[in-house]
BAFI-3210 file (N, C-alpha, C; in Angstrom, 3 decimals, decimal comma, padded with zeros to 6 digits):
// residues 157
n [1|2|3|4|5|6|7|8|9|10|11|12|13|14|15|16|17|18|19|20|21|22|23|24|25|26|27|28|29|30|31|32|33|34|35|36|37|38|39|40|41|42|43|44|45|46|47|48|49|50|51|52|53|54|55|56|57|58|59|60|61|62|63|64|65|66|67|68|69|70|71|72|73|74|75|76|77|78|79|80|81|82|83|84|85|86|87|88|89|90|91|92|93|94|95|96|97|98|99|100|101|102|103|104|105|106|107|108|109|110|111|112|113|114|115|116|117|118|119|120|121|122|123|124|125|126|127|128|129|130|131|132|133|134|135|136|137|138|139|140|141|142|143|144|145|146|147|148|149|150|151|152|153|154|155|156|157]
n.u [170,742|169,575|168,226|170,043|170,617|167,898|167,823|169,307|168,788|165,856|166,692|168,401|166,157|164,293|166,293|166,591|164,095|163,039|165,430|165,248|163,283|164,683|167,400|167,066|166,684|168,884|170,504|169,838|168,995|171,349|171,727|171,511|172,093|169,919|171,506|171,537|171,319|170,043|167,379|165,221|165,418|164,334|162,671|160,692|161,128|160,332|159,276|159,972|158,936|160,006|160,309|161,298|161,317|159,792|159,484|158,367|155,696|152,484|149,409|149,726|151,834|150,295|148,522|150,238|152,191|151,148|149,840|151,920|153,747|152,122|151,885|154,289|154,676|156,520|158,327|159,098|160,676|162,635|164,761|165,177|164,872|164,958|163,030|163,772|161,740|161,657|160,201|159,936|159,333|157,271|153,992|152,549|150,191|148,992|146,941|147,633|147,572|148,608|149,567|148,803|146,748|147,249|148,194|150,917|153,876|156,980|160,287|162,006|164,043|165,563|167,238|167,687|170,147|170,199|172,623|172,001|173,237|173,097|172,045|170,870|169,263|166,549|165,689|162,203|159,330|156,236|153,047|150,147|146,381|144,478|142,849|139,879|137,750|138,634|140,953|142,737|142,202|144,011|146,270|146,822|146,418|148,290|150,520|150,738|151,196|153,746|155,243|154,825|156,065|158,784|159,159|159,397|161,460|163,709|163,407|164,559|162,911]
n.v [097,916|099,328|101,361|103,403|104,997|106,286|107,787|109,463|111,014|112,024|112,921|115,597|116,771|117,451|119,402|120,972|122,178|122,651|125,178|126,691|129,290|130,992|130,799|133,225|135,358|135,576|135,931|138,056|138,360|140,384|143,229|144,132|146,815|148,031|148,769|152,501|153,367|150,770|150,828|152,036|150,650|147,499|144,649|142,375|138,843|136,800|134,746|133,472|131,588|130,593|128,970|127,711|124,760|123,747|124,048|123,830|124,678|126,156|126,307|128,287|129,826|129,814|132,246|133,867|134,743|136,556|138,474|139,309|140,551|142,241|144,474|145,001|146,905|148,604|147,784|148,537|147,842|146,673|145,070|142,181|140,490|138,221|137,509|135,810|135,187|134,838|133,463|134,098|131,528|130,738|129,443|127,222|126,308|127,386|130,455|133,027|134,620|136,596|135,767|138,753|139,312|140,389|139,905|138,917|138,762|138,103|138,396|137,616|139,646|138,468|139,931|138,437|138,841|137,968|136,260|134,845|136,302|137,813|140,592|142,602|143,024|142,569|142,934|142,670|143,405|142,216|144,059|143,562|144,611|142,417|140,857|140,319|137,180|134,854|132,630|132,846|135,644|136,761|135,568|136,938|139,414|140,161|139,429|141,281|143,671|143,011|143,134|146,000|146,956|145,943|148,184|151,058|149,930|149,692|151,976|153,365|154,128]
n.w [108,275|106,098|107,963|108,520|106,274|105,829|107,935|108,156|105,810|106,503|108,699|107,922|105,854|107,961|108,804|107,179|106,759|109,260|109,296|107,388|107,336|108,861|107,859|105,564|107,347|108,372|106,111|104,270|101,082|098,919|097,388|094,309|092,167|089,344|086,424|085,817|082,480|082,081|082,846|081,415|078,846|079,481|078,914|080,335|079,174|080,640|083,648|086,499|089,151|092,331|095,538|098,693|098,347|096,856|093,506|090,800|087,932|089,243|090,596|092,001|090,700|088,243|088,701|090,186|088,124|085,799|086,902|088,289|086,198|085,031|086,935|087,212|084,906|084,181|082,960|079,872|077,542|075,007|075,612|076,565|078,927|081,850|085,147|087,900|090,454|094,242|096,236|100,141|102,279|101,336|101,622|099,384|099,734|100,971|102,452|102,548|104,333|106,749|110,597|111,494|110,143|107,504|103,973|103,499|101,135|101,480|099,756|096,891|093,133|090,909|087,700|084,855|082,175|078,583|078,256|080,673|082,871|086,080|086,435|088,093|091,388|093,694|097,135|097,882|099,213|099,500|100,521|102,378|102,475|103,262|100,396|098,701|099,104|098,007|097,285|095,082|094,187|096,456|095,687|093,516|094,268|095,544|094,127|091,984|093,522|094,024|091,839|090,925|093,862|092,502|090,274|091,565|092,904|090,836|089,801|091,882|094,369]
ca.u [171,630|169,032|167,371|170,486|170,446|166,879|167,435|170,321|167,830|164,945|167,334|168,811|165,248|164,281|166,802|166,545|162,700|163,095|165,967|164,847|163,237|166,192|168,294|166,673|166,410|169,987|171,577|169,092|169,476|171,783|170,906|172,151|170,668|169,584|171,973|170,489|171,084|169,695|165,812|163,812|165,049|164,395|161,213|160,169|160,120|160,010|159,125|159,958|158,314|160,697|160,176|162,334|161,962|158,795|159,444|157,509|154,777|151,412|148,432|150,146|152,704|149,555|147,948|151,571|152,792|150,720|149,545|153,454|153,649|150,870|152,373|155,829|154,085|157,550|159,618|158,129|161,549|162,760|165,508|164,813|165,545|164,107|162,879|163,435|161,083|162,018|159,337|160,775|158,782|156,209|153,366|151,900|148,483|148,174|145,802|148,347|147,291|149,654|148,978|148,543|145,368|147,118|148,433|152,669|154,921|158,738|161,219|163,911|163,775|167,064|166,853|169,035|170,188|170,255|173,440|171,775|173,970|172,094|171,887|169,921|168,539|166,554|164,768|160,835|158,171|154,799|152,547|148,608|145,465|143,495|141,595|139,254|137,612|139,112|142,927|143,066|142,044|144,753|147,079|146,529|147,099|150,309|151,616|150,955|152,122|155,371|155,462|154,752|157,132|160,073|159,202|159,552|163,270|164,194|163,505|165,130|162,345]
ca.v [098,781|100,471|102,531|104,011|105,779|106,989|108,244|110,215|111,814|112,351|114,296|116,312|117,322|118,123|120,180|122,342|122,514|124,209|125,903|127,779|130,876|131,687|131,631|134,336|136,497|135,946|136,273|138,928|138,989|141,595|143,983|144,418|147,780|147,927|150,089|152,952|153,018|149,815|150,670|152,268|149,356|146,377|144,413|140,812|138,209|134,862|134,764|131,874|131,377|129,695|129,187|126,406|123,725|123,374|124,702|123,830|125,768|125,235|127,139|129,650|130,344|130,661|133,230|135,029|135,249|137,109|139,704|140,588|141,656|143,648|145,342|145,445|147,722|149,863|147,273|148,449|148,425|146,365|144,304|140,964|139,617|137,178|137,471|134,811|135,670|133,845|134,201|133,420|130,940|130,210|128,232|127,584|125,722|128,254|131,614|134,276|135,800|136,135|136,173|139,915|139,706|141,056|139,778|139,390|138,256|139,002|137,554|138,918|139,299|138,847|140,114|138,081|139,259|136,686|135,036|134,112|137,158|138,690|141,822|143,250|141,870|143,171|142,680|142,714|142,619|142,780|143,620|144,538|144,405|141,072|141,849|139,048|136,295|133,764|132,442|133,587|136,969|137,292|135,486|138,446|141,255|140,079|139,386|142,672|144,523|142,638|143,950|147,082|147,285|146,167|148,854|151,344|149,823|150,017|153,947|154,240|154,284]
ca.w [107,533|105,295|108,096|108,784|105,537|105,868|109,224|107,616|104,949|107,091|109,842|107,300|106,001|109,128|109,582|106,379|106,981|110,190|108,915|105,755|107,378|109,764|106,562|105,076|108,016|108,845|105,030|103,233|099,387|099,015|096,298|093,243|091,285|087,772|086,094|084,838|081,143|080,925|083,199|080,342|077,783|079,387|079,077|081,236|078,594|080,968|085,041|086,716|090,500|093,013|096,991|099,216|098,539|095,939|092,226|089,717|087,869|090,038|090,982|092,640|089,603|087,066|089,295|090,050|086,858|084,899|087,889|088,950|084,736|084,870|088,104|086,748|083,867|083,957|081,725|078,376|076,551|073,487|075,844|076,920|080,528|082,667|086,182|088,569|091,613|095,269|097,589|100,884|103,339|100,788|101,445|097,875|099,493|102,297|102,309|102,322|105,251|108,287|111,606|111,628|109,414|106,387|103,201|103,269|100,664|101,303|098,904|095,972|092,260|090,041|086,743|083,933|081,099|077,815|078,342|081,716|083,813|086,840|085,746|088,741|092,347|094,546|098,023|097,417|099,902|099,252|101,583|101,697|103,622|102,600|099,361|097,887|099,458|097,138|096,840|093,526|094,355|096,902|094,852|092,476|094,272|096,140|093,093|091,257|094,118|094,219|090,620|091,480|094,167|091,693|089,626|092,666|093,617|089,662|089,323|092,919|095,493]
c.u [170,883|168,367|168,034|170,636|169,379|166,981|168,477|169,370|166,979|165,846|167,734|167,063|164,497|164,796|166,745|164,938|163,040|163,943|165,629|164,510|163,984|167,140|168,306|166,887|167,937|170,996|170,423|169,713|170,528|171,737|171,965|171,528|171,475|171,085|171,417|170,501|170,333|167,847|165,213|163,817|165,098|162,786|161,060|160,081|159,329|160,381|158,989|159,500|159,341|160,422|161,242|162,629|160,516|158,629|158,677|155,864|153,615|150,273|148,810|151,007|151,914|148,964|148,875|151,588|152,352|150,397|150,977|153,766|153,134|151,558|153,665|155,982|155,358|158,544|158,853|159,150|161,703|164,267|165,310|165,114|164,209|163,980|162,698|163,076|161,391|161,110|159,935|159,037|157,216|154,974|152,262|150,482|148,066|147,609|146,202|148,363|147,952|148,662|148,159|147,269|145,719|148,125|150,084|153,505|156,191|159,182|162,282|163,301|165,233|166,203|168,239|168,941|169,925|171,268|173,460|172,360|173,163|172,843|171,435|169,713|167,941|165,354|163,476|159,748|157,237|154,091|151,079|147,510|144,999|142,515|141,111|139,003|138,097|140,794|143,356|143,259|143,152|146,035|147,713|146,954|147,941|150,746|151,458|151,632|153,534|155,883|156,005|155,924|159,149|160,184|159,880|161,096|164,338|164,200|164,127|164,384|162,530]
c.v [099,822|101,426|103,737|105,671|106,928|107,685|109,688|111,407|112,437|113,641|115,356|117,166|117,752|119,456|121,790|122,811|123,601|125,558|127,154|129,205|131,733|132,474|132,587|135,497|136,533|136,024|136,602|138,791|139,795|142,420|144,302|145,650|147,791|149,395|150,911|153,568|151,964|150,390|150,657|151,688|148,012|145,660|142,651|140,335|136,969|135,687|133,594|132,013|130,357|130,025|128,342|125,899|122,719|124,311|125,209|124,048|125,081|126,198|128,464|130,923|131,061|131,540|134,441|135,813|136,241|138,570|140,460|141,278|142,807|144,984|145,759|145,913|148,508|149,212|147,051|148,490|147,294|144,858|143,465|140,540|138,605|136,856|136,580|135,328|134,448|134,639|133,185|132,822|130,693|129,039|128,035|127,223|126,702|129,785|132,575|135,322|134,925|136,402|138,004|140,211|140,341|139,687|139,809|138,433|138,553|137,894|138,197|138,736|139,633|138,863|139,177|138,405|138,506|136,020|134,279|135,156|137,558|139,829|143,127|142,506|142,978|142,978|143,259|142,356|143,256|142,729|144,408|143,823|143,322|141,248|140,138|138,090|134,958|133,884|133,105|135,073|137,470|137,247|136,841|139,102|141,493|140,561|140,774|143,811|144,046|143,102|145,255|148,319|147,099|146,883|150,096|151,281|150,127|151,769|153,995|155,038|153,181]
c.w [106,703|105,990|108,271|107,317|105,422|107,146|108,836|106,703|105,782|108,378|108,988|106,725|106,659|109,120|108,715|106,615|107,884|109,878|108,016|106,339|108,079|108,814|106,120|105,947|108,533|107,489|104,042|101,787|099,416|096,861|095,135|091,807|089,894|087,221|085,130|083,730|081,233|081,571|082,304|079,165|077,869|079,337|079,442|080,034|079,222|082,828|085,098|088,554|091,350|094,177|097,605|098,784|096,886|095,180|090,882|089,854|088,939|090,136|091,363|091,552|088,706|088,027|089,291|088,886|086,048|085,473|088,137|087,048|084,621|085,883|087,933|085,220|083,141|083,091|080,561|077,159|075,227|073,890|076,331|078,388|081,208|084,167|086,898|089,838|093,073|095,972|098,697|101,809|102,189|101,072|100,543|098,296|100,781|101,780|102,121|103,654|106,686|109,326|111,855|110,467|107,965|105,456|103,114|102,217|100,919|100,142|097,736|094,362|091,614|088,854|085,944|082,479|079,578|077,942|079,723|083,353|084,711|086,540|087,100|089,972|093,586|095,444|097,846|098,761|099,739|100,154|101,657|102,399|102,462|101,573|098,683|098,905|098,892|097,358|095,980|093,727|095,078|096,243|094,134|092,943|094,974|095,112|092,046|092,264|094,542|092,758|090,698|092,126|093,192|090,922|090,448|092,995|091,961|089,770|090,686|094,136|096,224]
res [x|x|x|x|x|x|x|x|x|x|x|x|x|x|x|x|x|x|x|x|x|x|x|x|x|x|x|x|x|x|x|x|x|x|x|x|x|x|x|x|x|x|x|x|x|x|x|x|x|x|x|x|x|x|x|x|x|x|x|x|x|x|x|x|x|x|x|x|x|x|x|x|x|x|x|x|x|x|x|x|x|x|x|x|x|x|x|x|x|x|x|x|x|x|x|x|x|x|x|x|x|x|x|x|x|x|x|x|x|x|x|x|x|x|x|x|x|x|x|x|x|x|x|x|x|x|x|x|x|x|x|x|x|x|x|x|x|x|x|x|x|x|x|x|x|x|x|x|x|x|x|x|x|x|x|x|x]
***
């Protein structure tokens, strides 16, 4: 009687495993733009790192976090929000580098306001020739150019 349960769990994780990157490619983010009174007074106080299915902070988060700030230079205002970043298909212990020899993050960033509102959302992919021999290093300069680019979709490129 008890394997039937586990056989129940285990198929079901299965199924979202394989599942997960289909999802994405068959129900994109859909975008939600900044409105623009608020661009030039809002400023990042809190980034939170989310992928599938594995959340919490880790190696990958302290590397992120601090690089997509730097890169998302353009929220210098006085209003508070909080960026929750989804990188899609994440693999937090893998190298970063796709088949194609380069460097790809895709994934979304909602902005929320303080009573928690998304405020903002919008499809993000970072993408960049292989820089650094180290994790860290690549870490890095995904994550500032996923910054970068949300700065970019905020002003309306």
């Amino acid at each position: 009687m008890r394997a039937l349960p586990l056989l129940a769990t285990l198929s079901a994780a299965t199924c979202l495993t394989a599942c997960a990157g289909d999802f994405w490619a068959m129900n994109p983010p859909t975008e939600i733009p900044l409105d623009p009174a608020l661009a030039g007074d809002l400023f990042i106080e809190a980034v939170e790192v989310r992928s599938a299915f594995y959340n919490p902070p880790d190696a990958f988060s302290d590397a992120f976090i601090p690089a997509f700030l730097d890169g998302a230079a353009c929220f210098g205002g006085r209003q508070p929000v909080r960026a929750i970043v989804f990188i899609h298909e994440l693999d937090r212990q893998g190298d970063l580098i796709g088949e194609d020899g380069r460097v790809s993050l895709p994934g979304s960033v909602d902005l929320h306001d303080a009573r928690g509102r998304v405020i903002a959302r919008y499809p993000i992919r970072a993408d960049l020739a292989p820089t650094g021999r180290d994790l860290t290093e690549r870490r890095t300069a995904a994550a500032e150019v996923f910054g970068e680019r949300l700065c970019e979709r905020v002003k309306g490129g």
